[in-house]
N, CA, C, O and CB atoms as a CASP TS submission, in Angstrom:
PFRMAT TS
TARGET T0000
AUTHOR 0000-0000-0000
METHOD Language model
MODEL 1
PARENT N/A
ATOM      1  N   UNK     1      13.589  11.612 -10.237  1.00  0.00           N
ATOM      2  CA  UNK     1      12.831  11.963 -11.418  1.00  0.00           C
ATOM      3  C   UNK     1      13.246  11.048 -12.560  1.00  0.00           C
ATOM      4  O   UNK     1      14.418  10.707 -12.407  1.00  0.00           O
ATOM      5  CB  UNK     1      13.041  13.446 -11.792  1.00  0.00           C
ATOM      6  N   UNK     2      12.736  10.576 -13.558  1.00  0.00           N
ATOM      7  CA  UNK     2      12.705   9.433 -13.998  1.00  0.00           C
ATOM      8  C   UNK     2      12.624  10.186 -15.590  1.00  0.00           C
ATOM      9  O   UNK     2      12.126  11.292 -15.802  1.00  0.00           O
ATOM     10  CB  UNK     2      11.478   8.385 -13.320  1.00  0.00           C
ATOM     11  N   UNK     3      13.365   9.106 -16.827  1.00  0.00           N
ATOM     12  CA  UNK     3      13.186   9.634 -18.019  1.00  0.00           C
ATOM     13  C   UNK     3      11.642  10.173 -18.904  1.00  0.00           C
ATOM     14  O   UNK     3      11.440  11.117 -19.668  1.00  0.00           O
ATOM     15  CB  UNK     3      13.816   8.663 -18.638  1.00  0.00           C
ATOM     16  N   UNK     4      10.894   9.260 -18.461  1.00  0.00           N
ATOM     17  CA  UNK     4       9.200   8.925 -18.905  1.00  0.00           C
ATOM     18  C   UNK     4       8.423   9.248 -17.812  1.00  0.00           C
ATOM     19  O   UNK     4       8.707   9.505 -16.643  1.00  0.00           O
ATOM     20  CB  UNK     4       8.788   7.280 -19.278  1.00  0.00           C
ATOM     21  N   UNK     5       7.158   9.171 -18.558  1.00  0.00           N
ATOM     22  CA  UNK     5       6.121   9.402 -17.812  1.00  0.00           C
ATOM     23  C   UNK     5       5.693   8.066 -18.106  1.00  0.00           C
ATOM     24  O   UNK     5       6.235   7.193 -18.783  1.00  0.00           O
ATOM     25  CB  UNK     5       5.221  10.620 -18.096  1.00  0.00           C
ATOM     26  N   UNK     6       4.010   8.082 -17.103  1.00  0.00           N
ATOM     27  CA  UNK     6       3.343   6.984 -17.246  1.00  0.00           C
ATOM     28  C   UNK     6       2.061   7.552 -17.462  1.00  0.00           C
ATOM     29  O   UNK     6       2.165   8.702 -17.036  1.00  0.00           O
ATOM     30  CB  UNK     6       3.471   6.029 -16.169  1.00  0.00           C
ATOM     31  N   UNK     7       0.792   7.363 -17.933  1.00  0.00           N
ATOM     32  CA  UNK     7       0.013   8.072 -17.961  1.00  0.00           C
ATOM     33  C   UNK     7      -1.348   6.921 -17.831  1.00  0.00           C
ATOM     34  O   UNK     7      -1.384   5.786 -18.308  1.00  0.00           O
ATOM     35  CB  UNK     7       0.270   9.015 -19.132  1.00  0.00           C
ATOM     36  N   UNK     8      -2.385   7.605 -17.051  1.00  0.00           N
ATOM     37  CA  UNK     8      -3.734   6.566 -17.203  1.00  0.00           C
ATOM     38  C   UNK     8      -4.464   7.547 -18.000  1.00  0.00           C
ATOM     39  O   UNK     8      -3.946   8.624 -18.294  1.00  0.00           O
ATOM     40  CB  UNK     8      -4.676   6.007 -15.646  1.00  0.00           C
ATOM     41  N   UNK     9      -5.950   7.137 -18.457  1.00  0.00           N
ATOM     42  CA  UNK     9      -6.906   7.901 -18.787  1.00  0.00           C
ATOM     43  C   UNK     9      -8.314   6.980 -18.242  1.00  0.00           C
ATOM     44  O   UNK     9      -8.687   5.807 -18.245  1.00  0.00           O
ATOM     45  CB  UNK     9      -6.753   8.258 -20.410  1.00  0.00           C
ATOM     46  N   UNK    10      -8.646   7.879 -17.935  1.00  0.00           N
ATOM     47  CA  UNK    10     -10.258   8.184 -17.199  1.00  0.00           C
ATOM     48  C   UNK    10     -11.188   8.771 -18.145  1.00  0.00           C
ATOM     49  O   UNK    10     -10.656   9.438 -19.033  1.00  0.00           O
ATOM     50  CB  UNK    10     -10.252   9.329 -15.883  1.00  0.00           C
ATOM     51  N   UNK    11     -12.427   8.680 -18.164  1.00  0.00           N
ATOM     52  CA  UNK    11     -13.786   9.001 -18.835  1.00  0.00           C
ATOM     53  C   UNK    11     -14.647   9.774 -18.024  1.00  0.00           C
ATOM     54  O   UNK    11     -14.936   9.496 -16.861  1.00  0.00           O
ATOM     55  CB  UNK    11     -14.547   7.788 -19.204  1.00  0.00           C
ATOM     56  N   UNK    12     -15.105  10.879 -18.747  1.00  0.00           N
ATOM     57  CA  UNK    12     -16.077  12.141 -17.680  1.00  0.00           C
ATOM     58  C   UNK    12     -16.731  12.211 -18.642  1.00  0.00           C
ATOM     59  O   UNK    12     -16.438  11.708 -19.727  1.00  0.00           O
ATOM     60  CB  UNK    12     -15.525  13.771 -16.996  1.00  0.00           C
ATOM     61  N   UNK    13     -18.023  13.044 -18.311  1.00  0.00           N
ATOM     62  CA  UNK    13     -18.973  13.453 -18.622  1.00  0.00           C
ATOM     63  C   UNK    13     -19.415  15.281 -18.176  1.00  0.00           C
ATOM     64  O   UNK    13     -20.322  15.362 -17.347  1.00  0.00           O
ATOM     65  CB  UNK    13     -19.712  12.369 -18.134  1.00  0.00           C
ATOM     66  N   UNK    14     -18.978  16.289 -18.549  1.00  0.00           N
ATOM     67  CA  UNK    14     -19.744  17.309 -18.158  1.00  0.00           C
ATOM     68  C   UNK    14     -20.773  18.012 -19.013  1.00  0.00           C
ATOM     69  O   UNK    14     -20.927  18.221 -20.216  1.00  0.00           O
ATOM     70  CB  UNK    14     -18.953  18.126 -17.771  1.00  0.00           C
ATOM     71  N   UNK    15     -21.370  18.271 -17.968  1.00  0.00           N
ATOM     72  CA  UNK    15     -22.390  19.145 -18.360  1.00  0.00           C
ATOM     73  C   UNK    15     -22.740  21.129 -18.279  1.00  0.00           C
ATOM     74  O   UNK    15     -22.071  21.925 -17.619  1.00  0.00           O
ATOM     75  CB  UNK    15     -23.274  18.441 -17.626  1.00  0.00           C
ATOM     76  N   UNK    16     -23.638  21.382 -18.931  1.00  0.00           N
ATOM     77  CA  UNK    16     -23.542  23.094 -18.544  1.00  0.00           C
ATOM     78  C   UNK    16     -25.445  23.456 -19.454  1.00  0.00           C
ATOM     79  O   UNK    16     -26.310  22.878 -20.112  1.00  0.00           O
ATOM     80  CB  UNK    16     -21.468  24.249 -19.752  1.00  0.00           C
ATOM     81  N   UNK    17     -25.272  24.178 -19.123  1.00  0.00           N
ATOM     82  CA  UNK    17     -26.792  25.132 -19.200  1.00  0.00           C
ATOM     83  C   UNK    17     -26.212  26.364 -20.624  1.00  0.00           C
ATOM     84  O   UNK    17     -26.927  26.896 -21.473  1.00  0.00           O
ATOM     85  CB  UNK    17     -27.232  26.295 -17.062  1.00  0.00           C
ATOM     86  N   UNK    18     -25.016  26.469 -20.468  1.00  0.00           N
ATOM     87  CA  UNK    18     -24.463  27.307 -21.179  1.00  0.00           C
ATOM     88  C   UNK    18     -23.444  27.257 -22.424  1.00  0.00           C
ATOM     89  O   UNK    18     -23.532  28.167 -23.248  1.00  0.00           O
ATOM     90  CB  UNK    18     -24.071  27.832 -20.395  1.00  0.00           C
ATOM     91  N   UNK    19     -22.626  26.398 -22.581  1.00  0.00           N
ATOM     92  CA  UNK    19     -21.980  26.262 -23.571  1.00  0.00           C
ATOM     93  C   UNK    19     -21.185  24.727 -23.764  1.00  0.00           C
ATOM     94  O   UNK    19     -21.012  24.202 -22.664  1.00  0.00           O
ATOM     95  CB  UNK    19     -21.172  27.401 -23.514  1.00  0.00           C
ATOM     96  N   UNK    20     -20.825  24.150 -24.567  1.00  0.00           N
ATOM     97  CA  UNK    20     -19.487  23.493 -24.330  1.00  0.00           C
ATOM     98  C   UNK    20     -18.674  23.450 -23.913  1.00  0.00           C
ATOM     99  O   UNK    20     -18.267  22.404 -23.409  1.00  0.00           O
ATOM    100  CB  UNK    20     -19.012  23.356 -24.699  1.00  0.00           C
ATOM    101  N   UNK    21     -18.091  24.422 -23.904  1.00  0.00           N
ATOM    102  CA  UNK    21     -16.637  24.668 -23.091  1.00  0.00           C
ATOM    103  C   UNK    21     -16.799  24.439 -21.531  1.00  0.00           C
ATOM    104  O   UNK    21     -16.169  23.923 -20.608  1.00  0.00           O
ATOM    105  CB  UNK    21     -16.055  26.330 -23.302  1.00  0.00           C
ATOM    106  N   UNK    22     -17.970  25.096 -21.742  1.00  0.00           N
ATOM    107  CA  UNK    22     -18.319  25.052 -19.894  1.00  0.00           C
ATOM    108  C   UNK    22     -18.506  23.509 -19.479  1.00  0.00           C
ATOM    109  O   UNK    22     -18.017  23.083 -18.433  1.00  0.00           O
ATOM    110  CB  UNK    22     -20.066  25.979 -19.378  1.00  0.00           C
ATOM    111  N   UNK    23     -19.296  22.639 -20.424  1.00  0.00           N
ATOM    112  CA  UNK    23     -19.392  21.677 -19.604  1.00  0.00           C
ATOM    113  C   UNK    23     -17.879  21.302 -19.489  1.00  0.00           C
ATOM    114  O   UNK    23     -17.413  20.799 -18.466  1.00  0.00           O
ATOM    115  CB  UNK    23     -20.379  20.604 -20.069  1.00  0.00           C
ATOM    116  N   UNK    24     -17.081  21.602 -20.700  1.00  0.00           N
ATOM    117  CA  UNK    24     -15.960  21.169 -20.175  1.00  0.00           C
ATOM    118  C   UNK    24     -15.070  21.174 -19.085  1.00  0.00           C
ATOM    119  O   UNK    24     -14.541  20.161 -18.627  1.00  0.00           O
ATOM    120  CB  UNK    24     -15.528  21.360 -20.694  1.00  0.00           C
ATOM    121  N   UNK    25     -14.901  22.379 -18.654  1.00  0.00           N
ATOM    122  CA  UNK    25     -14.391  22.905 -17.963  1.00  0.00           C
ATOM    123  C   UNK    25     -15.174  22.597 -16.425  1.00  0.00           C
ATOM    124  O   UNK    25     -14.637  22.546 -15.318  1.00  0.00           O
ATOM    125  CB  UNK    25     -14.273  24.142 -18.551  1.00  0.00           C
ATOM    126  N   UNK    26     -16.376  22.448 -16.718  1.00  0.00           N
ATOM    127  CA  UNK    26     -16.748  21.862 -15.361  1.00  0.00           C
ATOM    128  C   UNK    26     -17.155  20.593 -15.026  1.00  0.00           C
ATOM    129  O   UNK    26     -17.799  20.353 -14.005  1.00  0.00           O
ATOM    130  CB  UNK    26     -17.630  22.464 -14.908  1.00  0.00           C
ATOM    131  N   UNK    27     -16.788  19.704 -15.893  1.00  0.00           N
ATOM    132  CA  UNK    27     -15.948  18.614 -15.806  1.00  0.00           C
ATOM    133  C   UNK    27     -14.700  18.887 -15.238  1.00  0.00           C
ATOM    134  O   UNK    27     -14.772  19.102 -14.028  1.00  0.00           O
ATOM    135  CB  UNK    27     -15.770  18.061 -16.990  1.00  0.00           C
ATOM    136  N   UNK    28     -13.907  18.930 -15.579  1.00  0.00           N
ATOM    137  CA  UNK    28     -12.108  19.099 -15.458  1.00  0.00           C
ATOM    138  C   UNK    28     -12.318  19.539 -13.817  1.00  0.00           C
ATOM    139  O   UNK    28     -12.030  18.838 -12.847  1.00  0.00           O
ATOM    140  CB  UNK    28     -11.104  20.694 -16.758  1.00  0.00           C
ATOM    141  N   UNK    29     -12.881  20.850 -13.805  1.00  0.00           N
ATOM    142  CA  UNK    29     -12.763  21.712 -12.356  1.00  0.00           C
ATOM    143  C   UNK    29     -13.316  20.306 -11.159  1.00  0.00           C
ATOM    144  O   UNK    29     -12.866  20.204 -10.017  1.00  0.00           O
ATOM    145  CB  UNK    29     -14.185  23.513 -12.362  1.00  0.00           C
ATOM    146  N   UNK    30     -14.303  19.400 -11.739  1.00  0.00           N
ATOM    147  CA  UNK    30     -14.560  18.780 -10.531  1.00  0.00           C
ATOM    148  C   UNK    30     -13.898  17.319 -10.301  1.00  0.00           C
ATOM    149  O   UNK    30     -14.057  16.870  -9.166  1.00  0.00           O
ATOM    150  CB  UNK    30     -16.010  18.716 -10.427  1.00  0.00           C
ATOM    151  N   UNK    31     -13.214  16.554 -11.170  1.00  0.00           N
ATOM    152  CA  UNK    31     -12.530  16.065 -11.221  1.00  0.00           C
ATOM    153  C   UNK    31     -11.024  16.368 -10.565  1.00  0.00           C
ATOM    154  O   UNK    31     -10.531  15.543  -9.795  1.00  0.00           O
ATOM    155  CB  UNK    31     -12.779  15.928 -12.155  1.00  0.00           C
ATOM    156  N   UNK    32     -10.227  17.763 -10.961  1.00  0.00           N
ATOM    157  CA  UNK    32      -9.205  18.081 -10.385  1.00  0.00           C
ATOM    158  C   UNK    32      -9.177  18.256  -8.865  1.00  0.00           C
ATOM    159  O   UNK    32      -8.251  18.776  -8.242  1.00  0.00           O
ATOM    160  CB  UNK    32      -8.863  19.062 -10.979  1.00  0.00           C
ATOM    161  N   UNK    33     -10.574  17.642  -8.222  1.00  0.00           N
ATOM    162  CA  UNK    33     -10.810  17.525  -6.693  1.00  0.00           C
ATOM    163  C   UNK    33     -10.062  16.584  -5.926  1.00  0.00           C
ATOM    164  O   UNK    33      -9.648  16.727  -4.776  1.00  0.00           O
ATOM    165  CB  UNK    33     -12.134  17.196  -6.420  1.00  0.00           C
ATOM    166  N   UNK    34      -9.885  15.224  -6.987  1.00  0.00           N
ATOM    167  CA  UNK    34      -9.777  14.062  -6.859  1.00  0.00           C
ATOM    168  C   UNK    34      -8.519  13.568  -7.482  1.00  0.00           C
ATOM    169  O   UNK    34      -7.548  12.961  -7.031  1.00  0.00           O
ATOM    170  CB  UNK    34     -10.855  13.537  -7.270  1.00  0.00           C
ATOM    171  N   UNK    35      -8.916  14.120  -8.932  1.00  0.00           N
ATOM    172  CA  UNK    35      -7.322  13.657  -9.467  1.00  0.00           C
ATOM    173  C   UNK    35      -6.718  14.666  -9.787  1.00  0.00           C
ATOM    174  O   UNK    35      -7.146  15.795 -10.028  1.00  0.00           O
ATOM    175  CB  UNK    35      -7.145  12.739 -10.699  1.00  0.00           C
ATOM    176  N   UNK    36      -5.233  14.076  -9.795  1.00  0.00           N
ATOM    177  CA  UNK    36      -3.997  15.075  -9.737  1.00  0.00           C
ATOM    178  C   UNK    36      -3.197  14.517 -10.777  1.00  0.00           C
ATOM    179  O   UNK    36      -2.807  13.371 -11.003  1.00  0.00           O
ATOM    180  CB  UNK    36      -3.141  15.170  -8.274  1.00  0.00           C
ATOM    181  N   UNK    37      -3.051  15.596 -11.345  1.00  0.00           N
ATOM    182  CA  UNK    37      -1.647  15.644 -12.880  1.00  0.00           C
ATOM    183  C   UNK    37      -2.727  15.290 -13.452  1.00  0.00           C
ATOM    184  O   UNK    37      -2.912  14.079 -13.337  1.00  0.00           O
ATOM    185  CB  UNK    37       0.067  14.429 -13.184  1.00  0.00           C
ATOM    186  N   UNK    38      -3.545  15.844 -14.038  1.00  0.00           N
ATOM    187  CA  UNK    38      -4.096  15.757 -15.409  1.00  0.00           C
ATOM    188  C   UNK    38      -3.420  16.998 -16.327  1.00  0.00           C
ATOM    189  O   UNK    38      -3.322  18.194 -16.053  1.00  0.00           O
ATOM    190  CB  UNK    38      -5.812  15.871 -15.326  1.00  0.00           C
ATOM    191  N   UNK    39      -2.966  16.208 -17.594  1.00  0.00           N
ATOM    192  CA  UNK    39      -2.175  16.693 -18.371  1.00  0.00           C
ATOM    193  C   UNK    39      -3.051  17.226 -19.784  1.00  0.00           C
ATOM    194  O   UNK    39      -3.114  18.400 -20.148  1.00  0.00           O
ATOM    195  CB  UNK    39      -1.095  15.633 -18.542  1.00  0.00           C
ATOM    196  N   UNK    40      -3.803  15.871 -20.577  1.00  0.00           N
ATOM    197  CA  UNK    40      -4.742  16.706 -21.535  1.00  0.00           C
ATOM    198  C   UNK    40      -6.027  16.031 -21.152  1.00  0.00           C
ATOM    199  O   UNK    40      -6.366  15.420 -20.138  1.00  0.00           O
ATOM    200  CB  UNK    40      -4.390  16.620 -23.281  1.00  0.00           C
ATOM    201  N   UNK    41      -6.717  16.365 -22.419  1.00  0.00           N
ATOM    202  CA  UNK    41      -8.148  16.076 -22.585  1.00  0.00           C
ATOM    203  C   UNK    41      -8.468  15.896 -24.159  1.00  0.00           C
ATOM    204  O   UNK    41      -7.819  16.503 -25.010  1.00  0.00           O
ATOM    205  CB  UNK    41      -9.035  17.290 -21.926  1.00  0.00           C
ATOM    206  N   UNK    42      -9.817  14.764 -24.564  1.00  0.00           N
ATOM    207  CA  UNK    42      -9.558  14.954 -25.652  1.00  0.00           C
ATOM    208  C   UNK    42     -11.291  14.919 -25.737  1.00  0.00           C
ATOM    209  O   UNK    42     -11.693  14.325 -24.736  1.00  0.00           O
ATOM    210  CB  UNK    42      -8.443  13.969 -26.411  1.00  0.00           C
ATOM    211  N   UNK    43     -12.247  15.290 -26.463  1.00  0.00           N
ATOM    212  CA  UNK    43     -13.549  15.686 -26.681  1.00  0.00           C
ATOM    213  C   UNK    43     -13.898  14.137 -27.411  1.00  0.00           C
ATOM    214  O   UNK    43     -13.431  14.012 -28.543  1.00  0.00           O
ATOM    215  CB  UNK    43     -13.734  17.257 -27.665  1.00  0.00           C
ATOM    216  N   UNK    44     -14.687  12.933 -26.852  1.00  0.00           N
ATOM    217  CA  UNK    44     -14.909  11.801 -27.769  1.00  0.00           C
ATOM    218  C   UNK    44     -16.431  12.034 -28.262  1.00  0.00           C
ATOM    219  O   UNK    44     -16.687  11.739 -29.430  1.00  0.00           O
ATOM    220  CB  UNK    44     -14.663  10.283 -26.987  1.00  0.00           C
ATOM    221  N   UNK    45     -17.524  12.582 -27.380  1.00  0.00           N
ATOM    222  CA  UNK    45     -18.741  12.309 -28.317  1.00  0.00           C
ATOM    223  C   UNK    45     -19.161  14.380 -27.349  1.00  0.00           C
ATOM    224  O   UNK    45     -18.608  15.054 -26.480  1.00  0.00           O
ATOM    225  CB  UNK    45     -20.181  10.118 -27.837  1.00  0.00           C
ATOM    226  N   UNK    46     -20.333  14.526 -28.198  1.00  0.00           N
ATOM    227  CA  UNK    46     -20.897  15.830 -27.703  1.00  0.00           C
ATOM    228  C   UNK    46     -22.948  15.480 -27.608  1.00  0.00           C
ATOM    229  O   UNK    46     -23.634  14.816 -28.384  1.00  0.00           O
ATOM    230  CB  UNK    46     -20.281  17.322 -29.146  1.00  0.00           C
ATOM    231  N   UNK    47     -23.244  16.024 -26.717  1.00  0.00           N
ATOM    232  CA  UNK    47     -24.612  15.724 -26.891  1.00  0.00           C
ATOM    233  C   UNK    47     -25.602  17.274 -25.951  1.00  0.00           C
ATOM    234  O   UNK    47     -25.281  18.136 -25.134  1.00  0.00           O
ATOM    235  CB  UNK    47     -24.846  13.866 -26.091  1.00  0.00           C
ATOM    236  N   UNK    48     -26.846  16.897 -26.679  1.00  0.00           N
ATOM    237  CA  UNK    48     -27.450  18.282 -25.780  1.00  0.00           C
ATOM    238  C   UNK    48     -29.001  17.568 -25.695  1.00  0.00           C
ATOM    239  O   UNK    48     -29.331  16.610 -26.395  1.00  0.00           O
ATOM    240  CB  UNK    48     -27.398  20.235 -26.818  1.00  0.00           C
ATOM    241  N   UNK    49     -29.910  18.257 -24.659  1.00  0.00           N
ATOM    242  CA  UNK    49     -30.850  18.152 -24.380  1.00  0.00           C
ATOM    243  C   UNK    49     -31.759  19.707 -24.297  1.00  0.00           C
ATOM    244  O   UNK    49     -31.530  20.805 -23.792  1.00  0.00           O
ATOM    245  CB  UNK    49     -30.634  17.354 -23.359  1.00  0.00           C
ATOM    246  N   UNK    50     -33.211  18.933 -25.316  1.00  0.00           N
ATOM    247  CA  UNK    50     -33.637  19.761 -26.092  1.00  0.00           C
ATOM    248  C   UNK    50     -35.146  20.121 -25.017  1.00  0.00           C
ATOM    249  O   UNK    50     -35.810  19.205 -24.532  1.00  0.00           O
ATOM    250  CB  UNK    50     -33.744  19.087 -27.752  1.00  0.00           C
ATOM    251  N   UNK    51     -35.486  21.656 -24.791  1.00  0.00           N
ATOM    252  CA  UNK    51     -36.640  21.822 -24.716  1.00  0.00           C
ATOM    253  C   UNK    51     -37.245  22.937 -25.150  1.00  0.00           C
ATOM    254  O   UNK    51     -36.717  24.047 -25.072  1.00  0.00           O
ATOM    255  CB  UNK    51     -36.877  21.630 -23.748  1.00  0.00           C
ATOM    256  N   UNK    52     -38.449  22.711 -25.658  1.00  0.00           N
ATOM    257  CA  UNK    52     -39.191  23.627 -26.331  1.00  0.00           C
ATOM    258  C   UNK    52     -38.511  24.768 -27.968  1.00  0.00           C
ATOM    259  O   UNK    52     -38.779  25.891 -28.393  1.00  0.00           O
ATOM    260  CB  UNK    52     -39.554  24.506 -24.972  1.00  0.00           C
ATOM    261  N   UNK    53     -37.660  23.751 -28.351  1.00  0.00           N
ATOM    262  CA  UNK    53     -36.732  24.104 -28.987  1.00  0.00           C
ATOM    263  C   UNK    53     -35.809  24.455 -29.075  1.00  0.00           C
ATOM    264  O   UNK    53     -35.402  24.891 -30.152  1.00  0.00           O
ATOM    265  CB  UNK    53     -36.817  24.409 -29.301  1.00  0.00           C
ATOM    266  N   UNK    54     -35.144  24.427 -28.101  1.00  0.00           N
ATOM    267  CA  UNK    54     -33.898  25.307 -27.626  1.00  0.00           C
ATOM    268  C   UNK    54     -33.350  24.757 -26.861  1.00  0.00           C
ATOM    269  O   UNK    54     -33.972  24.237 -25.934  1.00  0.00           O
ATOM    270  CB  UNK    54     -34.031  26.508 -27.091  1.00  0.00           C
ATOM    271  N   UNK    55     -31.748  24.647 -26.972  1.00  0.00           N
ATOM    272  CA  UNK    55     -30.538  23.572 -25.980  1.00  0.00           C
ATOM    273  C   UNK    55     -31.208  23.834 -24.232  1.00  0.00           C
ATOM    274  O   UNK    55     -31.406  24.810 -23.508  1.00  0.00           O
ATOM    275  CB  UNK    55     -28.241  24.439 -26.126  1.00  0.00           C
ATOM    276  N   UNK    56     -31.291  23.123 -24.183  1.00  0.00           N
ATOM    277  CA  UNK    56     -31.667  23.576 -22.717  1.00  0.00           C
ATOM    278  C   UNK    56     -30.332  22.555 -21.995  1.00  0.00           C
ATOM    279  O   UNK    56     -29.962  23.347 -21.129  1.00  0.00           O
ATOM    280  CB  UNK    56     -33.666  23.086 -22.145  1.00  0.00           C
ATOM    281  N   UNK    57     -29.826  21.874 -21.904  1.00  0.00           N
ATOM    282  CA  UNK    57     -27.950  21.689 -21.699  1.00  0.00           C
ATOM    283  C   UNK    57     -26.976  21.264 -22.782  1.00  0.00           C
ATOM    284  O   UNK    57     -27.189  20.593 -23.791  1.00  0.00           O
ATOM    285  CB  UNK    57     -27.578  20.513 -20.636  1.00  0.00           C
ATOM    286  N   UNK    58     -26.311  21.591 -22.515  1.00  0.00           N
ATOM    287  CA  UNK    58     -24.764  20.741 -23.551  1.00  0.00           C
ATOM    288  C   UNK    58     -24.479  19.426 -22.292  1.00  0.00           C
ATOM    289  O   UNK    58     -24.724  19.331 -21.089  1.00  0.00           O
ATOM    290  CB  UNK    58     -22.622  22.277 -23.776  1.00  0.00           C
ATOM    291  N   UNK    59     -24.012  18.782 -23.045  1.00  0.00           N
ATOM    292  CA  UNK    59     -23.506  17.264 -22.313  1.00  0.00           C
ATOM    293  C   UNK    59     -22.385  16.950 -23.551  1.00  0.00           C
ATOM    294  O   UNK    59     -22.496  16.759 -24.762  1.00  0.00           O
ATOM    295  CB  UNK    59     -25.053  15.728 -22.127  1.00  0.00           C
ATOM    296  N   UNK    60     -21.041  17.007 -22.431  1.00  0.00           N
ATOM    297  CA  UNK    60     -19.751  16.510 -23.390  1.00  0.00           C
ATOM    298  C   UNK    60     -18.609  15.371 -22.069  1.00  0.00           C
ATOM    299  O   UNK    60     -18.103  15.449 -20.950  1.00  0.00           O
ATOM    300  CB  UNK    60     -18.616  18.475 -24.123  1.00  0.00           C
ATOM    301  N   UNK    61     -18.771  14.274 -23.411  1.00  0.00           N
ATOM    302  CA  UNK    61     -17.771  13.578 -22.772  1.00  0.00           C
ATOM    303  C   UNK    61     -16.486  13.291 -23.068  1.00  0.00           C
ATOM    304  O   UNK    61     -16.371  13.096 -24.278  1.00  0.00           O
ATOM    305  CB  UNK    61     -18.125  12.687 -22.603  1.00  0.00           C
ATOM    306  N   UNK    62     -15.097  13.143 -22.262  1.00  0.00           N
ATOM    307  CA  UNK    62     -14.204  13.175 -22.633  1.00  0.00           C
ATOM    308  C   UNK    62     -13.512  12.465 -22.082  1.00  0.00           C
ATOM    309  O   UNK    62     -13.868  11.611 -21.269  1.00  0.00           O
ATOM    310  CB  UNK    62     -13.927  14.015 -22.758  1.00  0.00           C
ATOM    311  N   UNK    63     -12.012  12.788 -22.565  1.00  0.00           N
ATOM    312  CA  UNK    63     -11.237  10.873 -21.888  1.00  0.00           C
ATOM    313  C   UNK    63     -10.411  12.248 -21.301  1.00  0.00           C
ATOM    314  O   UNK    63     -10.529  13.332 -21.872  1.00  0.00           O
ATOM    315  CB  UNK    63     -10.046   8.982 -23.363  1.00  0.00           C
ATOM    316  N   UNK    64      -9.422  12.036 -19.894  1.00  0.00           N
ATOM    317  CA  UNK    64      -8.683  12.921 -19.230  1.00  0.00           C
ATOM    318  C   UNK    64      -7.669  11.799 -19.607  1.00  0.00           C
ATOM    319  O   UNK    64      -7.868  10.596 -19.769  1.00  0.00           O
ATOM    320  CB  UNK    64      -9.051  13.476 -17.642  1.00  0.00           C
ATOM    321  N   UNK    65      -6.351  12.644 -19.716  1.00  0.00           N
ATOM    322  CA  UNK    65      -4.654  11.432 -19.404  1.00  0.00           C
ATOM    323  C   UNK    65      -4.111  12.443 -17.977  1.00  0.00           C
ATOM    324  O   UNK    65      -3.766  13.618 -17.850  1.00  0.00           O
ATOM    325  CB  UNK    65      -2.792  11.509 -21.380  1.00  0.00           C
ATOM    326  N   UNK    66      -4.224  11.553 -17.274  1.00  0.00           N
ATOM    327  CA  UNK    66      -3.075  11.910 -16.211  1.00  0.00           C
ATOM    328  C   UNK    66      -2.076  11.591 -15.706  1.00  0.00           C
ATOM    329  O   UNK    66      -1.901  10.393 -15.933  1.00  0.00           O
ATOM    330  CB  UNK    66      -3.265  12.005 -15.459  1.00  0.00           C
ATOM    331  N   UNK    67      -1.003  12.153 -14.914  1.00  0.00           N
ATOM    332  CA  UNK    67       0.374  11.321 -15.352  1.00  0.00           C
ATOM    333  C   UNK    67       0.307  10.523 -13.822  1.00  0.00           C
ATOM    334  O   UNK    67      -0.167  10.915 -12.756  1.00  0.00           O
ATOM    335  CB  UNK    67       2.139  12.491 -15.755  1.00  0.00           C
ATOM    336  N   UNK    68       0.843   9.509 -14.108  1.00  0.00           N
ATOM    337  CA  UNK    68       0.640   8.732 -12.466  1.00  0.00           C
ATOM    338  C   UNK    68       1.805   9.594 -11.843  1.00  0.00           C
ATOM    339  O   UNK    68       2.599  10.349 -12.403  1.00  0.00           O
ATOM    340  CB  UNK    68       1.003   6.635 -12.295  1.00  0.00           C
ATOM    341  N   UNK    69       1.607   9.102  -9.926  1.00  0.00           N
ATOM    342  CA  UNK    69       2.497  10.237  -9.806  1.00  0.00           C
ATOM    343  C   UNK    69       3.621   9.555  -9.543  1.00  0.00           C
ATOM    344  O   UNK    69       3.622   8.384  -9.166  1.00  0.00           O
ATOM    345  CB  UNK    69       2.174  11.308  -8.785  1.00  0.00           C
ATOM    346  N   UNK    70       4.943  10.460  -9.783  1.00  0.00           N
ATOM    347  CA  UNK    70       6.439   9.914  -9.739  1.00  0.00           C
ATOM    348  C   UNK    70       6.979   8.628 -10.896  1.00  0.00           C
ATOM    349  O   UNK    70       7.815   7.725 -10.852  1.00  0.00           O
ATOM    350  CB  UNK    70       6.596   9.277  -8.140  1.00  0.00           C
ATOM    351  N   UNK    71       5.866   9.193 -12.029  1.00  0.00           N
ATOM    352  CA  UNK    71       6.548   8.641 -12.695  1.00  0.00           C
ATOM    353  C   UNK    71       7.614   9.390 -13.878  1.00  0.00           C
ATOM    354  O   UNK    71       8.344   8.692 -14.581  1.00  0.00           O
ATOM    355  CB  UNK    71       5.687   7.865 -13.075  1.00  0.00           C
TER
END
């Protein structure tokens, strides 16, 4: 085990029918398929798609840091 970490960051995009959080979170949930040690997240832009007046999705993208492993 080593003094430091090392960390990368990656770029996602989720989406949801229902809230922000959700796309967040379902981002994260499908990503954590693939990658391992994700530590934070940080919210860079937010966007939604509109019909008939009304959000019809949230779309949020975000940067993930994960720690490489053994470091």
């Amino acid at each position: 085990m080593s003094d430091h970490h090392t960390y990368k960051k990656t770029e996602l995009v989720g989406s949801s029918q229902t809230s922000i959080e959700d796309a967040i979170n379902n981002a994260l949930a499908e990503a954590g398929k693939s990658i391992k040690h994700m530590e934070w997240f940080e919210v860079v832009e937010t966007r939604g798609h509109i019909r008939d007046n009304k959000v019809e999705h949230f779309q949020v993208t975000l940067k993930v840091g994960f720690r490489i492993a053994n470091s």
